[in-house]
Backbone bond lengths (Angstrom), bond angles and torsions (degrees), N, CA, C in turn:
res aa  C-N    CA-C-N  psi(-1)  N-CA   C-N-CA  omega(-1)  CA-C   N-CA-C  phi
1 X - - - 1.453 - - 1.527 109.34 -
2 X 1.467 124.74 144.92 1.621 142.87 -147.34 1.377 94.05 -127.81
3 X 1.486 120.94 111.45 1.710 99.77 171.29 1.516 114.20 -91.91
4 X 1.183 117.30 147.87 1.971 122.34 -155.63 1.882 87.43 -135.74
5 X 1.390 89.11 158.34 1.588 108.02 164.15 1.774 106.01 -143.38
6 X 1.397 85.92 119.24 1.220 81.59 164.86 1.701 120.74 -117.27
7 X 1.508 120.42 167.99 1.484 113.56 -147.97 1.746 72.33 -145.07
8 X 1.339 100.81 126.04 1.670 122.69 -176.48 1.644 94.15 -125.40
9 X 1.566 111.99 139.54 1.362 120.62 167.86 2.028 104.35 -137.81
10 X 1.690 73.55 103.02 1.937 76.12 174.61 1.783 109.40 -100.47
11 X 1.271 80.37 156.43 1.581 113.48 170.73 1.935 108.31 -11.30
12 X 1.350 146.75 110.56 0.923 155.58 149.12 2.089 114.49 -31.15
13 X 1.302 91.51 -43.63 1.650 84.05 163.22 1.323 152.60 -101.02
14 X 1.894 99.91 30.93 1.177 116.16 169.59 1.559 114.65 -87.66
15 X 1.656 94.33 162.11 1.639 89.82 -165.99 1.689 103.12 -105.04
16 X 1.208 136.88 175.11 1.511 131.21 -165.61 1.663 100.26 -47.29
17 X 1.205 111.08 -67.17 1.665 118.06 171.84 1.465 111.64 -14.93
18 X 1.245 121.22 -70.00 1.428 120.47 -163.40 1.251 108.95 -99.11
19 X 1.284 121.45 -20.28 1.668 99.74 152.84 1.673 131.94 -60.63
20 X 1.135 98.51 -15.23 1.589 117.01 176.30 1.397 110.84 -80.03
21 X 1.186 104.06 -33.19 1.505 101.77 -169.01 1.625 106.67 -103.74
22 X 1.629 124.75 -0.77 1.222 129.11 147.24 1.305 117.68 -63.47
23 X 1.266 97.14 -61.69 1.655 107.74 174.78 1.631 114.49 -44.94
24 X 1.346 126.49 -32.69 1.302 108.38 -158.11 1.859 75.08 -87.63
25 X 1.813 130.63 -47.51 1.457 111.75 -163.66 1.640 94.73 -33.88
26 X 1.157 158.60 -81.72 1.387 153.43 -18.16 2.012 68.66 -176.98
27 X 0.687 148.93 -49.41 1.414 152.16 -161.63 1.483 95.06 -90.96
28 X 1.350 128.34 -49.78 1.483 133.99 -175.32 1.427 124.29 -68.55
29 X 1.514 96.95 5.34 1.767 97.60 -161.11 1.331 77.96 -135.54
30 X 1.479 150.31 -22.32 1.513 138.58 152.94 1.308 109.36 -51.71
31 X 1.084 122.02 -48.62 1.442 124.70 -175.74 1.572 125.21 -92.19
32 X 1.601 102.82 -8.27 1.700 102.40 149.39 1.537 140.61 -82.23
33 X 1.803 89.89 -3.54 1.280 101.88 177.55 1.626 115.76 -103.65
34 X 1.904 110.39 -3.99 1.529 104.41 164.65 1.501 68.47 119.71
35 X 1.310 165.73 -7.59 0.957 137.09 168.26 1.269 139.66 -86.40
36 X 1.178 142.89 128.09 1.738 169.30 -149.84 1.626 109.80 -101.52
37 X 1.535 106.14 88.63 1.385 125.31 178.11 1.688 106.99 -50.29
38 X 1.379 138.82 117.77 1.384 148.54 176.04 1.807 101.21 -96.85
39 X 1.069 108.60 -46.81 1.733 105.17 -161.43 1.181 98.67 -154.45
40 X 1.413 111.63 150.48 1.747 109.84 -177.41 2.290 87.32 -150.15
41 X 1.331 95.22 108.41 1.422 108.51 -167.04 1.622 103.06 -98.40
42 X 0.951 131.31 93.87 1.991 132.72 -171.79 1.690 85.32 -84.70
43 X 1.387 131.48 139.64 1.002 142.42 138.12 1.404 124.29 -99.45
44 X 1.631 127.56 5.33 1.200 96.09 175.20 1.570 109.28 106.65
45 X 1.623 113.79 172.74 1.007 123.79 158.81 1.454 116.19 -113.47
46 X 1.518 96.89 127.86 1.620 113.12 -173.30 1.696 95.89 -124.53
47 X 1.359 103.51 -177.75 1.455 117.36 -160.65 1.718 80.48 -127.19
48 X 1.994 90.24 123.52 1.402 105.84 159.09 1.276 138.43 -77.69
49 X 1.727 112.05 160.25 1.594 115.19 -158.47 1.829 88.85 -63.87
50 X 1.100 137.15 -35.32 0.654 135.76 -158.39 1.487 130.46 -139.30
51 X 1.040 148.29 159.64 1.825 146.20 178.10 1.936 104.68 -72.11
52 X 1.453 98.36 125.02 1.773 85.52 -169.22 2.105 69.54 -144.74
53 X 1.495 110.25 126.17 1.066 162.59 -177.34 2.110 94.55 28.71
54 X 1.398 109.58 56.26 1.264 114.64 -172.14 1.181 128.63 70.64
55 X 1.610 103.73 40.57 1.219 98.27 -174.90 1.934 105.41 -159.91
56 X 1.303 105.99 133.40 1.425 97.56 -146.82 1.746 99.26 -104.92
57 X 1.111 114.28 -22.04 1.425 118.31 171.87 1.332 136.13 -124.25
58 X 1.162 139.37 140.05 1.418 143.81 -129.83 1.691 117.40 -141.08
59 X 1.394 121.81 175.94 1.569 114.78 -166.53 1.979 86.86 -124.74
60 X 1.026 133.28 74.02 0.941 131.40 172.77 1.846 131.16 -70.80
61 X 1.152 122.51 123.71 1.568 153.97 -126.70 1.693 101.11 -141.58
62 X 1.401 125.50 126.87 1.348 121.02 152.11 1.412 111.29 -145.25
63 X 1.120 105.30 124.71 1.632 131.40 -169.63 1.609 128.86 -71.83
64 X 1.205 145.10 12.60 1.095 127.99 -150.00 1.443 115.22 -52.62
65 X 1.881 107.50 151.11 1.598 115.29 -157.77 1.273 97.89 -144.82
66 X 1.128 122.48 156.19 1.832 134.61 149.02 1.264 111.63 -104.71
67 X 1.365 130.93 126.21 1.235 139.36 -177.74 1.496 125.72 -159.25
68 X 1.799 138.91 -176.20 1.121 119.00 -146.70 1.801 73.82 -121.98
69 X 1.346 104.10 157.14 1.601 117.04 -164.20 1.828 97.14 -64.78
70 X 1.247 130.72 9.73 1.458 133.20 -176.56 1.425 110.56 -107.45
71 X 1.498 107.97 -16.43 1.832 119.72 -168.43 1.855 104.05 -81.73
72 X 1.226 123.66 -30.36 1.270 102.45 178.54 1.090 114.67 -83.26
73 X 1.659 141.32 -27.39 1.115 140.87 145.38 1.545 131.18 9.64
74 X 1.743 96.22 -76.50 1.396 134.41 -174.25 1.877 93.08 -83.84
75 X 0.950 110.03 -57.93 1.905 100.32 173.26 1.023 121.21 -38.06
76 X 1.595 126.94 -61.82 1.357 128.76 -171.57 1.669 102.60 -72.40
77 X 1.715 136.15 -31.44 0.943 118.67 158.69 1.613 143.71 -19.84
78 X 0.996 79.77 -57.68 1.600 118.03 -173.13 1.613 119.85 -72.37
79 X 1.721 102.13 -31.70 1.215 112.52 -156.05 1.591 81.42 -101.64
80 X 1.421 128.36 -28.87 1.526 117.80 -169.44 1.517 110.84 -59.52
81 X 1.488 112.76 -48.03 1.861 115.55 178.58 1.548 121.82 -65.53
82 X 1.809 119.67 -4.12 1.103 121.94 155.41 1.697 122.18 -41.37
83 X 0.964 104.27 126.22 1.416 96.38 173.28 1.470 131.41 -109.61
84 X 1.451 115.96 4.15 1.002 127.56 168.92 1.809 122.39 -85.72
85 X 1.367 98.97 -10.16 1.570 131.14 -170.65 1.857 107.04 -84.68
86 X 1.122 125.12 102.67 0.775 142.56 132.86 1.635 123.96 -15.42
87 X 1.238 108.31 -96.20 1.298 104.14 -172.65 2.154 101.46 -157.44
88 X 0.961 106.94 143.89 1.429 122.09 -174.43 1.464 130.49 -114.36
89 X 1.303 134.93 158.24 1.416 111.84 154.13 2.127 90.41 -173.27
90 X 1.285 116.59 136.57 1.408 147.30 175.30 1.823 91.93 -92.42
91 X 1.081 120.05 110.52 1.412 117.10 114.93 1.650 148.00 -116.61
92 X 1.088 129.48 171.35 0.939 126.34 -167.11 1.882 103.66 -101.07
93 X 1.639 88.70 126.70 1.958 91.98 -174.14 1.728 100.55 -70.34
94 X 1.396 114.32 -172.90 1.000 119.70 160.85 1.704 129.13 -106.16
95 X 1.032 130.53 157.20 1.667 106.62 -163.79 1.420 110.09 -88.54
């Protein structure tokens, strides 16, 4: 097992409800792939470095996971056709 963090930035115009219920897809698909939630870090909405599809501020999320070197693969799959998702990225920590 590989420990990963991944850092999810959803949509600014969701309301508490559906950020929750993004967040949990986004938790349900770590753990359909064999992976073991460690830390789940919510930061909030902050203002991005940059403009990403008209929209300047974001609900930013970082995940830490245990999982098998095949699970982020299939995560970020999954996580790209989200559409409430902003922008993503899995890396792998070091041990």
């Amino acid at each position: 097992m590989n420990k990963y963090e991944l850092a999810v930035v959803l949509n600014p115009t969701l309301d508490e409800e559906s950020r929750a219920a993004e967040m949990k897809k986004v938790q349900d698909l770590i753990e359909r792939f064999g992976g073991t939630i460690e830390k789940i870090d919510d930061w909030g909405k902050r203002k991005l470095a940059y403009e990403i599809q008209k929209t300047t501020e974001g609900y930013f999320s970082f995940i830490s996971f245990d999982a098998e070197s095949t699970a982020p693969a299939e995560i970020e799959s999954r996580i790209r056709i989200m559409e409430k998702v902003l922008r993503y990225l899995i890396i792998r920590k070091d041990a």
